[in-house]
N, C-alpha and C positions, 0 to 999 in steps of 0.2 A: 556727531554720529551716535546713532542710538544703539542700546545693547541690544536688540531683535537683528541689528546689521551688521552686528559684528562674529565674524564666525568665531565659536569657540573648540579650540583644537587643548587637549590635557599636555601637561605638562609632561605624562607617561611617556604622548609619542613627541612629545619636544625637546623631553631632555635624557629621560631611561633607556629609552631603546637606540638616540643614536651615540650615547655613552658605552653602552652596552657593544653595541657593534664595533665602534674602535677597539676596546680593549681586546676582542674577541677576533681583531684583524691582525692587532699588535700580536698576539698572542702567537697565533697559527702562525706569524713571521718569525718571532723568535723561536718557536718549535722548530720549525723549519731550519734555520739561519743555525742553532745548535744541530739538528741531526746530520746537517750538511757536514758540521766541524768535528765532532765523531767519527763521520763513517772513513774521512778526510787525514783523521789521527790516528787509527787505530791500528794500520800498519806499525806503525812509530812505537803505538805502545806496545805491542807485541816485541817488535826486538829488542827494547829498552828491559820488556818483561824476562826476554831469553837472557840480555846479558845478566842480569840482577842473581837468574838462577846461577846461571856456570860464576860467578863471584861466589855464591854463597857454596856451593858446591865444592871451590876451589879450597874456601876454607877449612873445609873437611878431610879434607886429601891426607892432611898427615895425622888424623883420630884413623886413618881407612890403612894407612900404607902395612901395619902387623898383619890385618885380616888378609890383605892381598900376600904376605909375605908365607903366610902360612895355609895358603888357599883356600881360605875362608870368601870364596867370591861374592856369595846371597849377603851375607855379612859386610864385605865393604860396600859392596849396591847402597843398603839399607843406612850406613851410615854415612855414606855421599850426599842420599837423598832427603834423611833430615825430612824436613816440614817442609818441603818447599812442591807446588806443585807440578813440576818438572821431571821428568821420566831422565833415567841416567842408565848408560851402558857403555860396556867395558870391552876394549879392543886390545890382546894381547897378539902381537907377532903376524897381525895379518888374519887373524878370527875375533869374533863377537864370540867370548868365551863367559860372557853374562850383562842382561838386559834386563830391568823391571817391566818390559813389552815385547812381546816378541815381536823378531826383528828379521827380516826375508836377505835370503844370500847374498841379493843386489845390491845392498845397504853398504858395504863397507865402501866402495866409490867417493862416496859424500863426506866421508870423515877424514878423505886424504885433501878436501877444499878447504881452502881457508875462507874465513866469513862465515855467514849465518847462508844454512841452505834451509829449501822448502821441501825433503822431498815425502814422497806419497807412503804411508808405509800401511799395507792391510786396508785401504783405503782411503786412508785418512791424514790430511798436509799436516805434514809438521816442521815447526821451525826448528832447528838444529844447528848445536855447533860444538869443535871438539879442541880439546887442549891435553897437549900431552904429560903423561905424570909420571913416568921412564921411557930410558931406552926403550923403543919396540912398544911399550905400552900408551893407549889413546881411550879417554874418557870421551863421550858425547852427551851434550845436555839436550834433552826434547822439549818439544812442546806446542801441543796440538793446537793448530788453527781457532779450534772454535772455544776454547779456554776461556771462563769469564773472566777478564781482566779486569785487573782494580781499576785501573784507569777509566776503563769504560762503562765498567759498576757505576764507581762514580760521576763521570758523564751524564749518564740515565737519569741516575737519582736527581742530580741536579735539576734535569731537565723535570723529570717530575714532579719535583718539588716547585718548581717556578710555574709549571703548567697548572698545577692546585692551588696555588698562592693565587693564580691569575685569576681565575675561574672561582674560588672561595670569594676574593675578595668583588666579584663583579657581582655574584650573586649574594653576598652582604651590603652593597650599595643599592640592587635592586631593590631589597626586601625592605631596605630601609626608608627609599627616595618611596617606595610603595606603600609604607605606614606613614610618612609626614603626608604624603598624598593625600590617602584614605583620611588622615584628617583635616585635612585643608579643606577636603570634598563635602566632609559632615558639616564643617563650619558654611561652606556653600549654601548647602542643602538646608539647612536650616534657615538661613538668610533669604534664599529664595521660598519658603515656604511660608516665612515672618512678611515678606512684601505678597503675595498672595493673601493675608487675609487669616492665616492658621495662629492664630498668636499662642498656642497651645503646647508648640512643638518650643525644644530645650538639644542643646550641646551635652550637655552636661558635663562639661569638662569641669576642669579642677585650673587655675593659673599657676602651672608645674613650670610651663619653658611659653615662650612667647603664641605658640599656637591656641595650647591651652588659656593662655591670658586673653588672645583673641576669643576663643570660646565663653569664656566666663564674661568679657563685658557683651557679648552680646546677649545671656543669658540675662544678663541684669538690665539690661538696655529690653529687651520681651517683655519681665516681669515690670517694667515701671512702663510699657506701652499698656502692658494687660490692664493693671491697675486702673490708668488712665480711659481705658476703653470701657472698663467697669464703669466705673464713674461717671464719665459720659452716657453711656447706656443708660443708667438709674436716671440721673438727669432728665435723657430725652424721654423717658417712661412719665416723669413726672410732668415736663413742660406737655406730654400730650394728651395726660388725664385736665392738668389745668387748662387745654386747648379747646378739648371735648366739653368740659364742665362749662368754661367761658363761649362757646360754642352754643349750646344747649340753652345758657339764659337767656342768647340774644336770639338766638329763634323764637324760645318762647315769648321775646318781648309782640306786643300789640302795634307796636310802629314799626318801620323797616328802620336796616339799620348797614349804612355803609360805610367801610373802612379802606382807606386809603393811605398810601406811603407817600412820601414827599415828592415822588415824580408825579403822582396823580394820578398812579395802575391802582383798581380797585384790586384790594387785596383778600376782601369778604363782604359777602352780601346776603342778608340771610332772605330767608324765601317771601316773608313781608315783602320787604323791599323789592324782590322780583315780581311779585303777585302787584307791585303799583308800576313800578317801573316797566312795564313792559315791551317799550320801546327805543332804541340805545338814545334819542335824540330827548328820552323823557329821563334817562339816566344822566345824562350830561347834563342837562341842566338842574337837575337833584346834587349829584356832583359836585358843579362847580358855584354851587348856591352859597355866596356870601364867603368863599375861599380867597381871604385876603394875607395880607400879611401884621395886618396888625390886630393885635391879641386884645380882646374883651374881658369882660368880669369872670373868676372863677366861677364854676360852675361842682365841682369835685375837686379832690385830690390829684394833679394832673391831668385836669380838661380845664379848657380857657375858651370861652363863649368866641366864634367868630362872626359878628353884625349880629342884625337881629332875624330871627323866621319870615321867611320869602313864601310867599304863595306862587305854586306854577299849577299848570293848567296840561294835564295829561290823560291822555285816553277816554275825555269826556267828564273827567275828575277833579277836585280842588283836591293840592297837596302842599302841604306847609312843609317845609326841607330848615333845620336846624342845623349848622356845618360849629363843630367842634375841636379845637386843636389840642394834641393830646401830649403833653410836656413831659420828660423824663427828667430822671432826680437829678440831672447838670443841669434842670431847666435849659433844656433845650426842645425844638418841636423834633417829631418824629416821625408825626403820621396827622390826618384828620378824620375825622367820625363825622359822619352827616345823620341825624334824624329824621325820618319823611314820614309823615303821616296824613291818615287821608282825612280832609276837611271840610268835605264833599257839603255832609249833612249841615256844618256849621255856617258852609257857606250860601245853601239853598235856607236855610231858616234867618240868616243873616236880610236875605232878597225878601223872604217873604213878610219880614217885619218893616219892609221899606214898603213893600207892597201892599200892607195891609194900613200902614199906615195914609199912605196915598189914600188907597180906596178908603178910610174913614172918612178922608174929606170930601171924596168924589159922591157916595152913598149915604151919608148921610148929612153933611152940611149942606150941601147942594139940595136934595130932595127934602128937605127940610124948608128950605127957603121955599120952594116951589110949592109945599103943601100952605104954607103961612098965607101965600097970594089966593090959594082955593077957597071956594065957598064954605060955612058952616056945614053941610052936610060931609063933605067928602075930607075935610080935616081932621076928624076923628079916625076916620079910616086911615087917609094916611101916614097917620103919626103913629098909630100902633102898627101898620105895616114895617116902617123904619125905622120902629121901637124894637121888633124882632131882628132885623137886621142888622142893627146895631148889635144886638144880646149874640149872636152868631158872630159875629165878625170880633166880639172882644173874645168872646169863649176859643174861635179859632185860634188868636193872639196868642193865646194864655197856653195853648199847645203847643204852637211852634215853639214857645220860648222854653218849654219842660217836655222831654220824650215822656211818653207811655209809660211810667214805669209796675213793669211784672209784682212788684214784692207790695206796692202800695197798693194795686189793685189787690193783691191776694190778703192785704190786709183790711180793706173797708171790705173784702164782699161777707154775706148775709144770707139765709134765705128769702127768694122774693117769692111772693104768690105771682106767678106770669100774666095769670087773666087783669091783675090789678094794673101789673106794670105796662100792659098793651092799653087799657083803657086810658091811662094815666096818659103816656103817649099821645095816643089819637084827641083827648080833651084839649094836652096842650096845644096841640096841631091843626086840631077843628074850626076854628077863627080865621085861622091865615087861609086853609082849603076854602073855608066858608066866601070868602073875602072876594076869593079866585072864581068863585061860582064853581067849585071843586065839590063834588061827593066823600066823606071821609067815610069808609063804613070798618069794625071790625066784625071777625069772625070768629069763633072758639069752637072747634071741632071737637075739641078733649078740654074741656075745664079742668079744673083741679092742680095742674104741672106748676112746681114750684122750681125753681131756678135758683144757684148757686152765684152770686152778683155782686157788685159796684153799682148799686141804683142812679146813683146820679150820673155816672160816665155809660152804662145801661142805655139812658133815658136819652142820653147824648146821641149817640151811637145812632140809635134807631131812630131817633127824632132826626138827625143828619139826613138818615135815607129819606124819610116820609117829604123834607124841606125840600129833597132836589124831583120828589113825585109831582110835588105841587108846582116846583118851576117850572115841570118840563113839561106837564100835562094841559090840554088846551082847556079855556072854560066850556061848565059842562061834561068834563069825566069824572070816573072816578079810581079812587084810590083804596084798596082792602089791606087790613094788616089782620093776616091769620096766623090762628096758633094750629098746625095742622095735625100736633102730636108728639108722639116721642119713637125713638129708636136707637138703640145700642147707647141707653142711658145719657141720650141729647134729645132736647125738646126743639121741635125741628117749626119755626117761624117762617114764613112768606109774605112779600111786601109787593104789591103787584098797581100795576096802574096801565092806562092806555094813551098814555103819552107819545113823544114824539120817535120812542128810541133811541137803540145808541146802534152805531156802523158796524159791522163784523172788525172790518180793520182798528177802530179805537174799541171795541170791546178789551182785547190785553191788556189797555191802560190805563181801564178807569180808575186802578186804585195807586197809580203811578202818582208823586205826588207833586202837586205844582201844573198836573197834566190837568189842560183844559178840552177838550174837543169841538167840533163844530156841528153840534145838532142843529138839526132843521125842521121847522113843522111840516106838516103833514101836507101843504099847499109848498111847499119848497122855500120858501120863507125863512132864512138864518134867525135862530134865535138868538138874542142877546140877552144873558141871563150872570148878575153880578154874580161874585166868589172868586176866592183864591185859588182852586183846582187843587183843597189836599181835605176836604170835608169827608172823601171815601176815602181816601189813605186813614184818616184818623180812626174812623168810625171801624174801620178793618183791624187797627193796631189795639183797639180797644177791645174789639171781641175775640180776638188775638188772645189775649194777655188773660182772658177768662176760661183759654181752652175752646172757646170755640170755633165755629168755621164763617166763611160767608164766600158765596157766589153771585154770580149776575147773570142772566140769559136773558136777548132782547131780542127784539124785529125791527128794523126801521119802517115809523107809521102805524106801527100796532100795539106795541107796550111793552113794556120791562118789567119783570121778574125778579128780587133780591132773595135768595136762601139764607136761612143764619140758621146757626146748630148753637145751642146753649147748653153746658153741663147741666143735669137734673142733680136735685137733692129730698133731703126730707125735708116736711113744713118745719116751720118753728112755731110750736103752738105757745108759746108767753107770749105774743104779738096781741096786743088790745085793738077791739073795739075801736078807742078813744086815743089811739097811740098819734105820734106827729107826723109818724110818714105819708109818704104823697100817693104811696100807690095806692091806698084803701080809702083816697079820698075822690071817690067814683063820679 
């Protein structure tokens, strides 16, 4: 049974007030049961009272008998009557010849009875009775009905006194069963406000008598919960600054990163890891990547390698998932750490060194052979054909296998004179067009613009584009590389041909990397034209990384368009004449 069901009734009304009631029934009984016994007795004491007087009265008869002898009447009255309260009158010969009350004609009747009479005298009952003290002479003793009798004095008092006894002592139990209450009630009150959550609240008693002892261990029993709840509180403040802190690094980590408890509920996942994971069935298998039970090489202080890095395949993604068992100081596990990170890039450059390695045999051992069987006219040609082919396809190598980097190119660049570097271009490039029955022509709107550069990755860049003009372009076109100007301190280049085009639809992807498309001449004719499909990826990360821009707009059947934006700078006038670079050798 729980305390909410149990009704609480006080002990005031279960045990005060029907205490209280008995004694106050007792009471009213015996007030009663005594005034019954008074009203029952008082006759009795009355004539007990009468005879006591006419005794003491009698004793005085012969201190009285001179006064009578000598007619001193007021005088024997007086000394009959004494202390006693009893009225005394004197019957000589048949008259009432003296009375301390006056006393009506009819009276003498009653003092010829023997026994105790009541009669009425002036109004008023009186008990009477007479004894003779000579010849002819008769004494009467009185005494008026309503007389406070000692008997009955004391009676009363009695009663009174038991009726205040009663009633003192009921309302001395009340006040009292009313103070151990009151603090029986505090000791409650407190307890019930200690389970509530108030650990603030105190008895404050003293351990005087057992209640008090109760109040004081509970006060010590609060102060060592307080204590305790301090404590903990500091604690919980701290494990949740170390939460946040520990929180905080692994968000900021570059790989995702998921924590698990031994049933296998993910218990943290920071937003990496949901940013890969974004589908529960690409979770689960991140998850339960390589979650064994037997424990590998340390890896830290309480982390134990579990198998080795799994590659999975999610949302279009390579992900390498690391699963980690995390040991506490009884060596025992506790939990596991999985680390997922995306391996996308490593795995496309992984392809495309099998790919390019392929096509080295495909493009150049192969056409190589084929130019060897050719006549002396056309073996020159085609040996410097797939002399450049080759130069392209190891230079592409050489990229997949090293990203772009920002800090290298911001450290080879230089000023370049542009008109050098665009000539330089079209020279190296005029052979292969020439070959093709291709037009190379440049154009220089605004001479002068000097460019901020990486000459060699520059010459790459742009030679990239002019190589895929010539692929694409039928014999007989032609191909311009103009410098058309400057604007908002970029020298703005254009690379134009009348080639086959690119679709609206693979326009988005030309610099997608790996991404090849399906151009078609201009008679509808698929073209077949070698590469890797990351020559425009590269050639974009390159002008990328110099602050520049590059775009493309094409027609299919009519020709392509290339924009590139180049940071401008000032010339560098120490440049000789006679210097080694390539771009002044026109």
């Amino acid at each position: 049974m729980t305390a909410s069901s149990t009704r609480f009734v006080s002990l005031r009304w279960r045990l005060i007030v029907p205490i209280f009631a008995v004694i106050l029934i007792l009471t009213m009984i015996s007030v009663y049961a005594l005034s019954r016994g008074l009203a029952s007795g008082s006759e009795m004491s009355r004539v007990n009272v009468l005879h006591a007087a006419v005794a003491d009265v009698q004793t005085r008869v012969e201190d009285a008998l001179p006064q009578f002898r000598s007619g001193d009447i007021n005088g024997a009255l007086t000394t009959l009557r004494g202390s006693t309260i009893a009225d005394v009158a004197i019957n000589s010969v048949g008259r009432w010849v003296g009375s301390t009350i006056p006393l009506p004609d009819d009276f003498y009747p009653y003092v010829l009875t023997d026994g105790v009479q009541t009669p009425t005298i002036n109004g008023r009952v009186y008990y009477t009775e007479a004894f003779s003290l000579e010849e002819m002479t008769t004494i009467a003793v009185l005494i008026p009905e309503s007389a406070p009798f000692a008997a009955e004095v004391t009676g009363q008092l009695i009663t009174l006194t038991l009726v205040t006894v009663a009633a003192v002592a009921v309302i001395a139990v009340f006040l009292i069963t009313n103070v151990v209450l009151e603090r029986v009630n505090k000791v409650r009150r407190v307890a019930e406000s200690l389970a509530a959550g108030d650990l603030d609240v105190r008895t404050g008693m003293t351990p005087g008598d057992e209640i008090g002892a109760l109040g004081y261990a509970i006060d010590q029993y609060a102060d060592k919960v307080r204590e305790r709840h301090d404590g903990l509180r500091d604690s919980l403040r701290r494990q949740r600054r170390e939460i946040a802190h520990l929180t905080g690094v692994l968000e900021a980590l570059p790989d995702g990163v998921i924590v698990q408890d031994m049933s296998g509920s993910v218990t943290f996942m920071n937003d990496r890891a949901k940013s890969l994971l974004q589908t529960e069935q690409a979770l689960t298998q991140a998850a339960t990547a390589n979650v064994t039970d037997t424990l590998g090489a340390p890896m830290a202080p309480g982390l134990r390698m579990l198998g080795e890095p799994r590659r999975i395949e999610a949302e279009g993604r390579t992900l390498s998932a690391q699963s980690v068992a995390v040991i506490s100081l009884a060596e025992q596990r506790v939990g596991t750490v999985t680390l997922v990170r995306d391996v996308t890039e490593e795995a496309k450059r992984e392809r495309a060194r099998e790919t390019l390695f392929n096509q080295l045999v495909t493009e150049v051992s192969d056409p190589l052979t084929e130019a060897a069987k050719a006549d002396e006219r056309t073996l020159p040609r085609e040996i410097g054909r797939h002399a450049g082919t080759l130069q392209k396809l190891i230079v592409e190598l050489r990229e997949v296998n090293a990203e772009i980097d920002a800090e290298a190119v911001k450290a080879a660049q230089r000023p370049l004179p542009l008109d050098a570097l665009i000539y330089a271009i079209a020279n190296e490039w005029r052979p292969a067009a020439g070959a093709a029955n291709i037009e190379l022509r440049v154009e220089i709107e605004k001479p002068g613009l000097t460019v901020l550069g990486d000459e060699r990755r520059l010459r790459w860049a742009i030679g990239n584009i002019v190589d895929n003009s010539v692929k694409y372009t039928p014999p007989g076109g032609i191909i311009t590389l103009e410098v058309k100007g400057e604007d908002n301190g970029m020298a703005r280049l254009r690379l134009r041909d009348n080639g086959a085009g690119i679709h609206p639809d693979e326009l988005p992807h030309v610099f997608t990397r790996f991404y090849r498309g399906n151009p078609v001449a201009k008679s509808g004719r698929p073209l077949r034209v070698p590469g890797t499909g990351q020559g425009l990826t590269i050639s974009k990360t390159i002008i990328e990384a110099h602050g520049g821009a590059i775009t493309v707009r094409s027609v299919p059947g009519v020709g392509t368009a290339v924009y590139i934006a180049l940071p401008l700078t000032e010339p560098d006038l120490t440049l000789a004449d006679d210097d080694e670079g390539e771009t002044i050798k026109l």
